[in-house]
Residue frames as qw, qx, qy, qz and C-alpha x, y, z in Angstrom:
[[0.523, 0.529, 0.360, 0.563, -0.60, -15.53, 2.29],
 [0.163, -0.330, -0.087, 0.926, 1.10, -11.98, 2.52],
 [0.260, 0.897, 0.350, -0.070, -1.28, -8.65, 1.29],
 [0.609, 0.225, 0.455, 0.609, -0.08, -7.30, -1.57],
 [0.227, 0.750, 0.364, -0.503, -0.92, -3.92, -2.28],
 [0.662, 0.673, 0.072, 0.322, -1.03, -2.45, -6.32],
 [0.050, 0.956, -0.279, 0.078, 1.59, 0.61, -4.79],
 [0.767, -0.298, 0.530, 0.204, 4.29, -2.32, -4.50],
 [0.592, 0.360, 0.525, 0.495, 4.58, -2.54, -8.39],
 [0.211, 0.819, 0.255, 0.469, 3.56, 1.11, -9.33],
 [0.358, 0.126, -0.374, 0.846, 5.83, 2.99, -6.21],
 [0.266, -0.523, -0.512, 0.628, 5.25, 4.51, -3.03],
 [0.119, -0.254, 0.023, 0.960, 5.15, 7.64, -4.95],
 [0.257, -0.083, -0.615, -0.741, 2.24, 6.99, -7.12],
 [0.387, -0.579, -0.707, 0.119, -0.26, 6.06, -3.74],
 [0.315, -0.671, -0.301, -0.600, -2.39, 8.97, -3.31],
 [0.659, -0.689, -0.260, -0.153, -2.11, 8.63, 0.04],
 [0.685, -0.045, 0.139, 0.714, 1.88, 8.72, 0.21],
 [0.204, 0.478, 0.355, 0.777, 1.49, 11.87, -1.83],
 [0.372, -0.822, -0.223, -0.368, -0.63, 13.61, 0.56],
 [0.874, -0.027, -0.119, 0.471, 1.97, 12.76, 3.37],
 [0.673, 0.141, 0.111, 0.718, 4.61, 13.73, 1.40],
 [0.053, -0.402, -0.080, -0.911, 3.31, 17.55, 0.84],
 [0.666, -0.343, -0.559, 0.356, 2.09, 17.76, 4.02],
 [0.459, 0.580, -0.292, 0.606, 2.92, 21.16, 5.43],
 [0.314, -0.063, -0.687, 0.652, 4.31, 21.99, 9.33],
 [0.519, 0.139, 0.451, -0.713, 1.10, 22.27, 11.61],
 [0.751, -0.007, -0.379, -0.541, -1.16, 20.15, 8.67],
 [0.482, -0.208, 0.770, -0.363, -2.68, 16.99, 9.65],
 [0.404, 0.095, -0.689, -0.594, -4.57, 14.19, 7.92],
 [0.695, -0.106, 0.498, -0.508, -7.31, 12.58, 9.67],
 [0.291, 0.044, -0.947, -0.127, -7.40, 8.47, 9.22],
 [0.787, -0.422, -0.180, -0.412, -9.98, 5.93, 10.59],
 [0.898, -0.143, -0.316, 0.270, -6.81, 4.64, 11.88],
 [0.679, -0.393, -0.201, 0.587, -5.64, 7.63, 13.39],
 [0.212, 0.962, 0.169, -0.003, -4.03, 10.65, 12.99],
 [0.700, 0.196, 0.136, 0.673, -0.81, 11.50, 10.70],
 [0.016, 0.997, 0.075, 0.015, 0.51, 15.40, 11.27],
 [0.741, 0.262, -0.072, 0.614, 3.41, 17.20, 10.74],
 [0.295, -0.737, -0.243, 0.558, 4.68, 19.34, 13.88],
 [0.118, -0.948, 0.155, 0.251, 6.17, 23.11, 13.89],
 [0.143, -0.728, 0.593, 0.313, 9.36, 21.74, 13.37],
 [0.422, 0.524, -0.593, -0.443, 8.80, 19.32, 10.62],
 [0.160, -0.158, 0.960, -0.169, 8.83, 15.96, 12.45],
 [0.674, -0.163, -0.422, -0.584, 5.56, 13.75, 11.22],
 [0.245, -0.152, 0.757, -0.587, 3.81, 12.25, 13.81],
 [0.553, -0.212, -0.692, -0.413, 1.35, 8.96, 14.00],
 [0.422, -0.096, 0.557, -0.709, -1.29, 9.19, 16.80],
 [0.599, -0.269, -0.615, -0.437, -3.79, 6.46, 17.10],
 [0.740, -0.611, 0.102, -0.262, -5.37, 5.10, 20.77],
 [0.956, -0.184, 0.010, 0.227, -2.24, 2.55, 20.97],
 [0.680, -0.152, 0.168, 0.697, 0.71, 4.24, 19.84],
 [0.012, -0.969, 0.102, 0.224, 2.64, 8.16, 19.17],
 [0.803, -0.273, 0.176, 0.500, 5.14, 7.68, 16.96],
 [0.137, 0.921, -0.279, -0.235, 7.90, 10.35, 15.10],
 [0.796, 0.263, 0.331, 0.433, 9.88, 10.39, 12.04],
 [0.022, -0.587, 0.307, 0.749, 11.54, 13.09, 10.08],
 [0.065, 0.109, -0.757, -0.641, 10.68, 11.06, 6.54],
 [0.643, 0.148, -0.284, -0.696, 7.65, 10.57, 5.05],
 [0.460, 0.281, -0.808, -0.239, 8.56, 7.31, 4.08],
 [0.243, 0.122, -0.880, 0.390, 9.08, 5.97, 7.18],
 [0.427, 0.109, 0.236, -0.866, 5.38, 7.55, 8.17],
 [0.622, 0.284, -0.485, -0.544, 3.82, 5.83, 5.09],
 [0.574, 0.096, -0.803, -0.128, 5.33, 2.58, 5.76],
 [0.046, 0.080, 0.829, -0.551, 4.30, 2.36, 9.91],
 [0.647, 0.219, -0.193, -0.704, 0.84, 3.39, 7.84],
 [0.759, 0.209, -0.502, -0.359, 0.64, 0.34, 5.67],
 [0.278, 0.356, -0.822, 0.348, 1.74, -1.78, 8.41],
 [0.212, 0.191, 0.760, -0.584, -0.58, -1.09, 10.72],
 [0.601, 0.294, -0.381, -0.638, -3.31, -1.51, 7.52],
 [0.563, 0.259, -0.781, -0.081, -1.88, -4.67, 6.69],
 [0.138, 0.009, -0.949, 0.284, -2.27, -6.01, 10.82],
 [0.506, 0.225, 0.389, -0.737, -5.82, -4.69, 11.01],
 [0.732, 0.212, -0.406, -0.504, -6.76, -7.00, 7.58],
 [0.425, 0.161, -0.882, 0.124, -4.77, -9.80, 8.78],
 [0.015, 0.027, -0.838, 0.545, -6.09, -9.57, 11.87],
 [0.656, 0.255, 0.036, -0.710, -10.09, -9.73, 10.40],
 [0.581, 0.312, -0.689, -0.301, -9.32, -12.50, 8.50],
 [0.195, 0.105, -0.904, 0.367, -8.56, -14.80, 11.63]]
C-alpha cells in the first residue's frame, strides 16, 4: 500500500515544510534528521545527507527528493 501524505490533497504549498524551503534565502540552511537542505551563494538548493549531494534550482524539485527519501525510510521500517 502506497503512503499517502495529507499535503497531496491540501498542496505542496500548504506543507510547512515546503514553505520553509521555498523562502529559504542564499547561504540559509535547514537542518533535517535526514540531512541537510541549503541554498548556495548562487541560489542552487542543495540536499546533503551521508548517501547522496544533490542540486536543483526549484524548490519543488528539493521538496519532492525530500518526501521521497521520507517515504523509502517508512517503507523501508515497515519490512
Amino acid at each position: 500500500m502506497e503512503q499517502v501524505d495529507i499535503y497531496e490533497y491540501f498542496g505542496t504549498e500548504s506543507d510547512p515544510l515546503f514553505q520553509e524551503i521555498n523562502q529559504l534565502e542564499n547561504g540559509g540552511y535547514i537542518e533535517l534528521e535526514q540531512g541537510i537542505i541549503r541554498k548556495n551563494e548562487l541560489g542552487i538548493y542543495e540536499i546533503e545527507t551521508e548517501d547522496i549531494h544533490e542540486a536543483s534550482k526549484s524548490p519543488v524539485k528539493v521538496y519532492e527528493k525530500l518526501a521521497e527519501m521520507i517515504n523509502e525510510k517508512i517503507m523501508f521500517q515497515e519490512t
